[in-house]
N, C-alpha and C positions, 0 to 999 in steps of 0.2 A: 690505282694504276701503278704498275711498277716501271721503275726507270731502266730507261734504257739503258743497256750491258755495250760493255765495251766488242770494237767488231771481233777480235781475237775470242771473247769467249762465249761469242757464235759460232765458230771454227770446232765442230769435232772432234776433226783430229786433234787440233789443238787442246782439246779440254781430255779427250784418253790421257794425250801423252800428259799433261801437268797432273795427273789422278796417276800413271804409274811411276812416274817422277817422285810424286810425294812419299807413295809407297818404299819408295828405295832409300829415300832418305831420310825416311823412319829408322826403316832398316837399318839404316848406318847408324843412328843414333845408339838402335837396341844393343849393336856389335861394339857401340863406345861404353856402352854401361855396362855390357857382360864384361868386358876386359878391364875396366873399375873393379868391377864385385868380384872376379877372380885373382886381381893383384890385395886386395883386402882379405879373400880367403887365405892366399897361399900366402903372403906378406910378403909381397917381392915390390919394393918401392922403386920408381926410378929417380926419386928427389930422394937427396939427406932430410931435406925437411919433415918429409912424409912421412921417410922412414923413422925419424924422430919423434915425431908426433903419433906412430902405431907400434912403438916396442922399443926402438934401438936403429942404431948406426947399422947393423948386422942385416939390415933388412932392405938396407937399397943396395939390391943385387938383380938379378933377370933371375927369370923362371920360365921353362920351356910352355906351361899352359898358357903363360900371359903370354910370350912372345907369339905364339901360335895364332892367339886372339888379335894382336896387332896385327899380323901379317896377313891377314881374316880385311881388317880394315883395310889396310893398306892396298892390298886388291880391288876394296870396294871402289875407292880414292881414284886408282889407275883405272875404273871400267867405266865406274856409272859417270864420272865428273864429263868424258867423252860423249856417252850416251846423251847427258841433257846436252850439250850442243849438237849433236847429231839431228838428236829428237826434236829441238824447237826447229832448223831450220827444214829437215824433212816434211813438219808440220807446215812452212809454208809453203811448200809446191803443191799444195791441194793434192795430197793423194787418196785412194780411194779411202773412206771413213774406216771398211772391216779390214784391209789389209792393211791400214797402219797401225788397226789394235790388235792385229794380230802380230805385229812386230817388236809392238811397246809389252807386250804380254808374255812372247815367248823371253825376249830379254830381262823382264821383272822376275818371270818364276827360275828360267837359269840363274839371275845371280841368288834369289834363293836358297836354291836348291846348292849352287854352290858354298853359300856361308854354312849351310845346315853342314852338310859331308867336311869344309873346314874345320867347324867347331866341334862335332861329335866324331870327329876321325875314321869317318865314313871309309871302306875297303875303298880301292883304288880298282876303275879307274872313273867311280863317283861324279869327284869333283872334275876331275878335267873332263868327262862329258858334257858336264854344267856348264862349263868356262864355255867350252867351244860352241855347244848351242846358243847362248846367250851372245856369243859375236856374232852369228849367222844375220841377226837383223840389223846389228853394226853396218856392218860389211853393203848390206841390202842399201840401206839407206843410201850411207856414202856412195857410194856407186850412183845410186839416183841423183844424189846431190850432187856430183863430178858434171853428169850426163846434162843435168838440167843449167847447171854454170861455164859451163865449154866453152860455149858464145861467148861469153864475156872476159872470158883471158887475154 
């Protein structure tokens, strides 16, 4: 007989959103190690040390591919770190199970689809479709979560 599971992950919704949560911050991981493996290819260190220990002093400098790849992160940092709070507490107003995975879903493939057009410098205007699709179930949530905490102001 198996033990009993905690009540959160009998929650549906709850268990979508921590499955496209995870997903994302895979994703951020894979966006910390392409921007690793391209400051190694192109030798642009942002430590002396690094750069001492891969050639020379000459190589802790910026390079516009790494910086591109930071900037790649640093977006992720300002969307999804919102998203998981948005997404646990949306998760507890009991919304319906296919409209909350249609939420955590269209926001997982937009930021996607935005790192992808960040990193391979997808034509314009690619990425900021991505961006703006992927707030639409931000925005949805919030909203619900305002509506559902009013009372308690």
């Amino acid at each position: 007989r198996a033990a009993p599971s905690p009540k959160m992950m009998e929650n549906k919704v709850f268990m979508s959103f921590t499955f496209y949560s995870t997903v994302l911050i895979l994703k951020m991981y894979v966006v910390a190690i392409i921007t690793g493996q391209v400051r190694l290819r192109k030798k642009a260190f942002a430590n002396p040390e690094d750069a001492l220990r891969n050639g020379g002093l000459q190589f802790h400098r910026e390079d516009p591919d790494v910086e591109r790849c930071r900037r790649a992160h640093r977006n992720d940092m300002e969307n999804i770190f919102p998203f998981l709070f948005l997404g646990a507490v949306y998760s507890l107003l009991d919304p319906s199970p296919a409209v909350a995975r249609i939420h955590f879903f269209i926001f997982c493939v937009g930021r996607i689809v935005h790192t992808i057009a960040y990193l391979l410098k997808l034509r314009a205007p690619t990425r900021s479709v991505a961006y703006s699709v992927a707030q639409l179930p931000c925005f949805s949530m919030a909203l619900q979560i305002l509506l559902a905490t009013t009372p308690y102001w």
